[in-house]
N, C-alpha and C positions, 0 to 999 in steps of 0.2 A: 101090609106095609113092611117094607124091611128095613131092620134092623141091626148096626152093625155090634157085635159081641166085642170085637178085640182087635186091636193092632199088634202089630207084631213089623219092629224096624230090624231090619239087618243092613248092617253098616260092610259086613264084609262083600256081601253082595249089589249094596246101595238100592234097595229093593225094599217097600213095604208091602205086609203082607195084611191086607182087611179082612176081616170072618165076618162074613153077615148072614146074618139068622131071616131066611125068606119064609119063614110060617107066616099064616094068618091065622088068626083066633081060633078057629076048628082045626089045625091041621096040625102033623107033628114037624117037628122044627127041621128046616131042611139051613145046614148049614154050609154056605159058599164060599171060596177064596176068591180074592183079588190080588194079584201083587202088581205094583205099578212101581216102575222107578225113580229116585226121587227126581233126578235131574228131571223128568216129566210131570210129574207133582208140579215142582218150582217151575218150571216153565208156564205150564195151563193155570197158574193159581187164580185162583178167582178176579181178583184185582185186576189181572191183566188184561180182561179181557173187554173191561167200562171204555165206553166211547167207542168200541170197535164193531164192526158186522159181525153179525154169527159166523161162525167159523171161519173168521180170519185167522192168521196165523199170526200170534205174540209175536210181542217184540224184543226177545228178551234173549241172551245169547250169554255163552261163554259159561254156561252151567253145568257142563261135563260131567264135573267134579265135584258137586254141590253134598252135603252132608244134612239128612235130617234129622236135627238134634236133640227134637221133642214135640211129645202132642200132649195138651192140654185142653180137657172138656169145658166145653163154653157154655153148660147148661144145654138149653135145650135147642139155641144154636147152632150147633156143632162142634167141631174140633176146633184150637189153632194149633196149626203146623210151624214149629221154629226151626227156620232153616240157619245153618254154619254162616251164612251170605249176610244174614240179620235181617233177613225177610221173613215177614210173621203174616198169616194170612186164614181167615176162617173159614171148614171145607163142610157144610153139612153131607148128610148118605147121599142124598139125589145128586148130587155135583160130584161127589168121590162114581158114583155109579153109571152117571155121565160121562164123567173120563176114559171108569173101562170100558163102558160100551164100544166108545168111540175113537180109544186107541188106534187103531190101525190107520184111520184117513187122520188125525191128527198128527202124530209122528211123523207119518209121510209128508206131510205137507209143511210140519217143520225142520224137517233134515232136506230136503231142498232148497227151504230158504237159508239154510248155512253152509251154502257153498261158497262163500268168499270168507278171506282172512276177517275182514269187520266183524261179519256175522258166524264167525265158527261156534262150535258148542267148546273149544276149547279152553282153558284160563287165560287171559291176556297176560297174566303173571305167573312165571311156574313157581311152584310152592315148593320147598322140598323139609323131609322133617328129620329133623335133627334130634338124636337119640342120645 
């Protein structure tokens, strides 16, 4: 069963990076990266996906920019992921592991559905920051 060891958020890149330890009981520890972005995090969050077909495509748009702020262990649970947006959401391994697997046909089918201004990945409001 695997096991994840560590997160690791970089905010300059908007990028998590997951260490997961894929031994099993007899073997020695073979340790994997993940790095997934947050804006696809916050997209695929668990939540989003109740009431919907399997691999539908969230409904959730305008996350470009989205920041994540924090992860807190939820026992044996899993994570919860607090996003900048104030969306909080809990990710166990098999679901973080599900995502990367299935990155590629996910994205894809989410950056199609944000071809119009409703649906972009962009901020409906531009932020800017003040120094």
């Amino acid at each position: 069963m695997s096991k994840i060891k560590r997160f690791v958020i970089n905010k300059a890149t908007g990028n998590l990076s997951i260490f997961i330890d894929d031994a099993s009981d007899n073997q020695q520890a073979d340790i994997n990266a993940i790095d997934l972005s947050f804006e696809y995090l916050r997209v695929f969050s668990p939540s989003n996906d109740k009431g919907q077909p399997t691999g539908a495509t969230p409904k959730v748009y305008h996350k470009k920019q989205v920041q994540l702020v924090k992860i807190e262990s939820v026992g044996t649970h899993g994570y919860r992921f607090i996003f900048d947006d104030e969306h909080s959401n809990i990710y166990n391994s098999d679901y973080l592991q599900l995502l990367a697997l299935e990155y590629q046909q996910r994205w894809q089918r989410y950056l199609q559905s944000t071809s119009t201004a409703i649906n972009s990945r962009e901020a409906t409001i531009e932020f800017k920051e003040v120094k």
